[in-house]
C-alpha positions in Angstrom: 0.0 0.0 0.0 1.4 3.4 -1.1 1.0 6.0 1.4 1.8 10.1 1.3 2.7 12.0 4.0 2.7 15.6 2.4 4.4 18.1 5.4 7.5 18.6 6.9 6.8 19.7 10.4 5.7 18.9 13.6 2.4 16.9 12.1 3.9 15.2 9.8 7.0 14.2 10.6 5.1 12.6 13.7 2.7 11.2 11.4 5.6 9.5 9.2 7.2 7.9 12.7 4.0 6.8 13.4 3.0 5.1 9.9 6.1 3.4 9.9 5.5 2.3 13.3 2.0 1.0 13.1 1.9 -0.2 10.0 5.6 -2.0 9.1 6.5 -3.6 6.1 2.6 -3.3 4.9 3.0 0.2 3.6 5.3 2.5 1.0 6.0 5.5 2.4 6.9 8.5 0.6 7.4 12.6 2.4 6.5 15.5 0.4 7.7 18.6 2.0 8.2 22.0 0.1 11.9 22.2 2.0 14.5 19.8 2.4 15.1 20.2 6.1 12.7 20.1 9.4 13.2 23.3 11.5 12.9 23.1 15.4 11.2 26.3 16.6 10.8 26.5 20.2 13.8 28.7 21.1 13.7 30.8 17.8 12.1 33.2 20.4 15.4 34.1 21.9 17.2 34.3 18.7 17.1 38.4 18.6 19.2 38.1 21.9 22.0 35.8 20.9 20.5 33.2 23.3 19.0 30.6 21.3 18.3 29.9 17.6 16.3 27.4 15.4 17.6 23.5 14.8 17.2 22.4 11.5 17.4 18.7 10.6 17.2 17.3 7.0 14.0 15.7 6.4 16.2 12.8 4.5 17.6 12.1 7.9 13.8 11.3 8.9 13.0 9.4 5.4 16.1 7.4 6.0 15.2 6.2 9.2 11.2 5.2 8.3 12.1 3.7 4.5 10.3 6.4 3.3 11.0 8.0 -0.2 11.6 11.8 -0.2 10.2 14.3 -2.2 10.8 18.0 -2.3 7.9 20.0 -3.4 4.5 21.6 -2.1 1.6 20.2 -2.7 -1.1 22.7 -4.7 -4.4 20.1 -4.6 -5.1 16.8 -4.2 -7.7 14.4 -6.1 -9.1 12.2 -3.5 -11.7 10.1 -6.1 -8.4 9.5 -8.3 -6.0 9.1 -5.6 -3.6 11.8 -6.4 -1.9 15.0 -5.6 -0.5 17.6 -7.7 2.6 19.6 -6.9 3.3 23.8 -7.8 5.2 22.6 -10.3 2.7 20.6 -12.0 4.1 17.0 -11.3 1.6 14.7 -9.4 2.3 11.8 -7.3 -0.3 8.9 -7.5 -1.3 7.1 -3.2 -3.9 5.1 -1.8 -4.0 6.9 1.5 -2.8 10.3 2.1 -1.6 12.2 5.5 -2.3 16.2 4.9 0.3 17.8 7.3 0.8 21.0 6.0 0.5 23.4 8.6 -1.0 26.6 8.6 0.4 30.0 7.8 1.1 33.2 9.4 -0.9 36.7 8.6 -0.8 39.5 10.3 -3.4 39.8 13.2 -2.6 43.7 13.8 -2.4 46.0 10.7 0.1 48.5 11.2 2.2 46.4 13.8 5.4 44.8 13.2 4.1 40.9 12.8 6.6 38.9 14.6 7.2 34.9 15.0 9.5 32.7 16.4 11.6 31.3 13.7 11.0 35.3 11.9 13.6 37.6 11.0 15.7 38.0 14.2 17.2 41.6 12.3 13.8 43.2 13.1 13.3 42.7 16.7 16.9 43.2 17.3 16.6 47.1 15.4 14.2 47.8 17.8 16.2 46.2 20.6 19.1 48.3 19.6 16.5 51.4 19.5 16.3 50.6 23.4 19.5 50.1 24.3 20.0 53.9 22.7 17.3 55.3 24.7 15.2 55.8 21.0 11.9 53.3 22.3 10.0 53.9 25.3 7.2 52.3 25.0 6.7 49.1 23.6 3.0 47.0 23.3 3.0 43.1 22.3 -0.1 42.1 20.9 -1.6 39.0 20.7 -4.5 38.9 18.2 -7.6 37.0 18.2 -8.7 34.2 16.1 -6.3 31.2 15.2 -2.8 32.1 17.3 -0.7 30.6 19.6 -0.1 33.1 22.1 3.0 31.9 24.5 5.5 33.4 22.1 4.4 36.9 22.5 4.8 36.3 27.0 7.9 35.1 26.2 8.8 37.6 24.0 7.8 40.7 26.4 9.4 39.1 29.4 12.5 39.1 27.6 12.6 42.2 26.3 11.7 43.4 29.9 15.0 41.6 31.0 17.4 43.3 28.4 16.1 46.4 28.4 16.8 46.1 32.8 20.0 44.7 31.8 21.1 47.2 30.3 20.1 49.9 32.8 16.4 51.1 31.4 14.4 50.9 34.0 12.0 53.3 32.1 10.6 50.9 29.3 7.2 50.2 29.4 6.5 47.1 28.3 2.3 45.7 27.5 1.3 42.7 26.9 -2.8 43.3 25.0 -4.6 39.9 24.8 -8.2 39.2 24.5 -7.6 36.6 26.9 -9.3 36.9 30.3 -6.2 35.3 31.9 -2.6 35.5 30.7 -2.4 32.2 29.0 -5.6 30.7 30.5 -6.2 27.4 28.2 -3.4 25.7 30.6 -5.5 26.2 33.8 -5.8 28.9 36.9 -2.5 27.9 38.4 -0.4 28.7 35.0 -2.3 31.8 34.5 -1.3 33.0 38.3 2.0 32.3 37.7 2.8 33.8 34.8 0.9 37.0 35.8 2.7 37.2 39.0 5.9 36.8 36.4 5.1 39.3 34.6 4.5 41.8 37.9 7.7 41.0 39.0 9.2 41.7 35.4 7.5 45.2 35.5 5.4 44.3 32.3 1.8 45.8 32.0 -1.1 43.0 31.1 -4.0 44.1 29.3 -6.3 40.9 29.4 -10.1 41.0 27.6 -9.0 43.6 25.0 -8.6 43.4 20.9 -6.1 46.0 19.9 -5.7 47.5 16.5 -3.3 50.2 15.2 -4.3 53.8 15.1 -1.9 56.3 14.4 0.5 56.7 17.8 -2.1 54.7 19.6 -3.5 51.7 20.5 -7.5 51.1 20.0 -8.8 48.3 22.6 -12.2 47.1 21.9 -15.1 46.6 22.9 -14.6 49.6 25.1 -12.8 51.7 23.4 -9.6 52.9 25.7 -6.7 54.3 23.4 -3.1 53.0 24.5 -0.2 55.6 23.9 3.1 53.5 22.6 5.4 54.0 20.5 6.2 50.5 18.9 3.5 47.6 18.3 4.8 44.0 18.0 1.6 41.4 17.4 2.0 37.5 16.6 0.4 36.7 14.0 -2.8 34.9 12.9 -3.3 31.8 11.1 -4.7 30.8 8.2 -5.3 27.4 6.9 -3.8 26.3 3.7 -6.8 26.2 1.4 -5.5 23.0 -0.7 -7.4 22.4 -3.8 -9.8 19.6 -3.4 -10.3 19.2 0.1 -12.8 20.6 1.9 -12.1 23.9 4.2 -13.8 26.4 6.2 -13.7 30.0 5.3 -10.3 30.4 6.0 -8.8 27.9 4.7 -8.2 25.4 7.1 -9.1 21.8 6.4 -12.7 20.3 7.4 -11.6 16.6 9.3 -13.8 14.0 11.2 -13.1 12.9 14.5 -10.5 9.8 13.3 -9.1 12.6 11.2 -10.3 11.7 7.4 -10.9 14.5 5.4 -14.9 15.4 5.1 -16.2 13.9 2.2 -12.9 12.0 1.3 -12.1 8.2 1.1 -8.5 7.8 1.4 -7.2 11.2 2.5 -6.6 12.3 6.1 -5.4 15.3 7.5 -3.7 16.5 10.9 -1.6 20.0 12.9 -2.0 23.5 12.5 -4.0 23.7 8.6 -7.0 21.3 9.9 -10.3 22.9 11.5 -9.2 23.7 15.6 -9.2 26.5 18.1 -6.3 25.7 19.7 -3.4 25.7 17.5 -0.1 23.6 19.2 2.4 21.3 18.4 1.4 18.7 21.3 -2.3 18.2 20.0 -0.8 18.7 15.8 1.2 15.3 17.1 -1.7 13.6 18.7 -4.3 14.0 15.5 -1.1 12.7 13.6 -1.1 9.7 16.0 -5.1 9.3 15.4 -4.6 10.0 11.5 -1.4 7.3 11.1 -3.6 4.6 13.7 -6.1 4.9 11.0 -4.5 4.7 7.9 -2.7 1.5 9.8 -5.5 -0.1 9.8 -6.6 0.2 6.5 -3.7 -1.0 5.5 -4.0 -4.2 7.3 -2.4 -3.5 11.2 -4.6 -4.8 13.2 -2.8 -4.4 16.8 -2.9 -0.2 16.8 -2.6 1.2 20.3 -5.9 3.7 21.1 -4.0 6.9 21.4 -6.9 8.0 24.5 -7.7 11.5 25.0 -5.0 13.8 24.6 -3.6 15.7 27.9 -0.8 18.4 27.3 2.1 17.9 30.3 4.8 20.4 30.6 6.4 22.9 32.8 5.9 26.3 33.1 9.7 27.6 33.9 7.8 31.1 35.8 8.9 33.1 38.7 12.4 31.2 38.6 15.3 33.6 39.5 18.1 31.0 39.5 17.6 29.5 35.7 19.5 32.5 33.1 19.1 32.1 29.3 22.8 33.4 29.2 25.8 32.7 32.2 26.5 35.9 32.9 24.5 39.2 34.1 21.3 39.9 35.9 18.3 39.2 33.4 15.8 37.7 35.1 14.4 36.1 32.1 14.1 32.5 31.4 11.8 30.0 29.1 8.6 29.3 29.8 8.8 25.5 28.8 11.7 23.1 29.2 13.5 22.2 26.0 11.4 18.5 26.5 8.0 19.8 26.8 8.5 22.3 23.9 7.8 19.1 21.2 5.3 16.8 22.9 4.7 13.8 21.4 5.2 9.7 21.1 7.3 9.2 18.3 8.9 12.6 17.2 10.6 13.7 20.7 11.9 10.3 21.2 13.4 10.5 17.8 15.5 14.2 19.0 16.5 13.1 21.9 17.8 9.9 20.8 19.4 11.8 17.6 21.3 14.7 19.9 18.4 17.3 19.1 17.2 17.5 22.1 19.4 16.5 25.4 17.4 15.0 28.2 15.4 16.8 30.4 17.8 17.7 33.3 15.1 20.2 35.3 14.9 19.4 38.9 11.5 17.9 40.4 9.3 21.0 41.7 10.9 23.8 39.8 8.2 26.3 38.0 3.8 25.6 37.7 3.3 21.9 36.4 0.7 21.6 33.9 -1.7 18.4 33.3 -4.0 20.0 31.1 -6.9 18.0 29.1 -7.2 19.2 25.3 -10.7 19.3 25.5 -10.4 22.4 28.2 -7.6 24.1 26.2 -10.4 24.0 23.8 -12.6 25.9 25.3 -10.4 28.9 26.1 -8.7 28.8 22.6 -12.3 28.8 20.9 -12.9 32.1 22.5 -10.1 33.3 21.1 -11.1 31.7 17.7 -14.8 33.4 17.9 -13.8 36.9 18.9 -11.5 36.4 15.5 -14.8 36.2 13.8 -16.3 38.7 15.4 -13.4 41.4 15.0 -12.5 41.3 11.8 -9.0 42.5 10.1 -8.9 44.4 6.6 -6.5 42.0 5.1 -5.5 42.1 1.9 -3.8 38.3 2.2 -7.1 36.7 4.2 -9.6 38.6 1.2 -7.0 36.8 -1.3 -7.6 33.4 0.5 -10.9 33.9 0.2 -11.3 33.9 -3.4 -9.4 31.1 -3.1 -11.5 29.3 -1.1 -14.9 30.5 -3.1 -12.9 29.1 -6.6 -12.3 25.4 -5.3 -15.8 25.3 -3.4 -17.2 26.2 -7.2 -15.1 23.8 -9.0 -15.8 21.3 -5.9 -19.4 21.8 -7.1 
């Protein structure tokens, strides 16, 4: 049996462990991925201040430890009924059951803010850092928008820049952090959320919680009531929007429609899993666990017949707050530090196993009771991410990009019939 994994990220990479896994010697596999290398995120955060920067590892690394074919190229549609997928460059590849694990991509959430992601241009945080050190930035607002976002980035983000601005001697920055959440980064449960505001008192950064900024002028507007925030500078993560693949079926934004064992709606032999499918809550532990559900699947159909129930998905980690011993750097007095260990930053069965077993990641050293544990059931990160998701819908952004997508969308729903 001939099986696709198209995606060369969290998702899928998880997924192409997994098939190999499950399934053995019943199954071909072959990775499509539009790059030839997978790119570890988690401390791209830090990269603007020298303290951390992005692992890449060749995808044929992967392929050659799962049998699996490689195959360098993004996928533009697939044809479920025929059992085939087309590539930008016009080549197809035929499959009898297909894993969609393509992600999602960033657009910007805040128009007239700087849009800003780990793994982004480290160059234009580090101007505006430099604009700091010279006394040039006094006032700096990180926004997290709503709809489809991952929001720890931009805590992270603000209490580090809170640290090297005190590092330096500039007691005088104002740092906010606007986020339509009612707690700071309440989808991991009261406790995390207590912490991490008490982190942020201590780092001297303002929280703005219930509160959908957008740009005007010197100003920040915060809906629904109106307040204006004077800053100077406006950082925002950014928004996501699905990948709007030709063929499959997707909500108005582009993300791909799924059933619960992850097939794609209205598909026979196509499945889909991470950041581009249908979710609130956007993050790379549950993107490996609908991988799991998607590969467990396809297993089957191919014949696998002992496939392990992957049970209902619980995110563990450790929130690294209110820590004044751990330093991002061995010297100096920033206070700053990680929110997650380098473990819990890629949860997941296969994939994790894989970096630490590979050098990628060393193992997790942290001593017992250091920092918030978190034990936190998907289905209630759910609920506060689809908050987030709805006020999305409700606020919307004049994007040029998201109206673009949308044509998109309307054009294959037409063609879809």
């Amino acid at each position: 049996m001939d099986i696709t994994v198209a995606g060369g990220g969290i998702a899928g990479i998880e997924g192409l462990l997994a098939l190999r896994a499950l399934a053995g010697d019943r199954v071909r596999l072959t990775l499509v991925a539009p790059d030839p290398a997978f790119v570890y995120r988690p401390f791209a955060v830090a990269e603007p201040f020298a303290r951390g920067h992005a692992v890449e590892v060749p995808l044929s690394r992967f392929a050659a430890d799962a049998d699996a074919e490689l195959v360098v190229g993004a996928v533009a549609s697939v044809d479920d009924a025929a059992g085939e997928l087309t590539l930008h460059d016009g080549a197809t590849r035929r499959y009898d059951a297909l894993l969609v694990a393509v992600g999602a991509h960033p657009v910007d959430g805040v128009p007239g803010a700087v849009t800003w992601m780990p793994g982004g241009d480290p160059e234009v945080y580090g101007g505006l850092l430099a604009d700091i050190d010279e006394g040039y930035t006094r006032s700096l607002a990180v926004v997290i928008p709503p709809g489809a976002v991952w929001p720890l980035p931009a805590y992270e983000l603000a209490l580090l820049t809170a640290g090297e601005a005190r590092g330096v001697g500039l007691d005088s920055l104002r740092t906010t952090v606007v986020t339509p959440e009612r707690e700071p980064l309440e989808m991991f449960g009261a406790a995390a959320s207590a912490a991490l505001r008490d982190e942020l008192d201590s780092a001297g950064v303002e929280l703005v919680t219930g509160a959908v900024a957008r740009r005007a002028g010197a100003e920040l507007v915060l809906e629904p009531e109106g307040r204006r925030l004077a800053v100077e500078r406006v950082f925002a993560v950014p928004r996501l929007a699905g990948p709007a693949l030709g063929g499959l079926a997707a909500d108005d934004e582009g993300f791909v429609v799924t059933e619960a064992d992850g097939r794609v709606r209205g598909a026979q032999r196509t499945w889909a899993a991470g950041d581009g499918i249908v979710s609130a809550l956007k993050f790379g532990a549950l993107a490996t666990y609908e991988a799991r559900v998607a590969a467990g699947a396809i297993a089957r159909l191919a014949g696998a017949t002992d496939v392990p129930d992957p049970g209902e998905p619980v995110v563990h980690g450790r929130l690294l707050v209110g820590r004044r011993t751990r330093r991002l750097r061995p010297a100096g007095d920033d206070p700053g530090a990680p929110l997650w260990s380098e473990q819990a930053k890629v949860a997941g069965e296969y994939l994790p196993r894989w970096l630490t077993e590979h050098g990628v990641l060393k193992p997790d050293e942290q001593p017992p009771g250091e920092g918030v544990e978190v034990a936190q059931p998907v289905r209630e990160m759910r609920e506060a991410a689809s908050r987030l998701y709805d006020l999305g819908q409700r606020y919307r952004i004049d994007s040029a990009e998201l109206a673009a997508l949308g044509r998109r969308i309307a054009s294959t729903r037409q063609r879809m019939g």
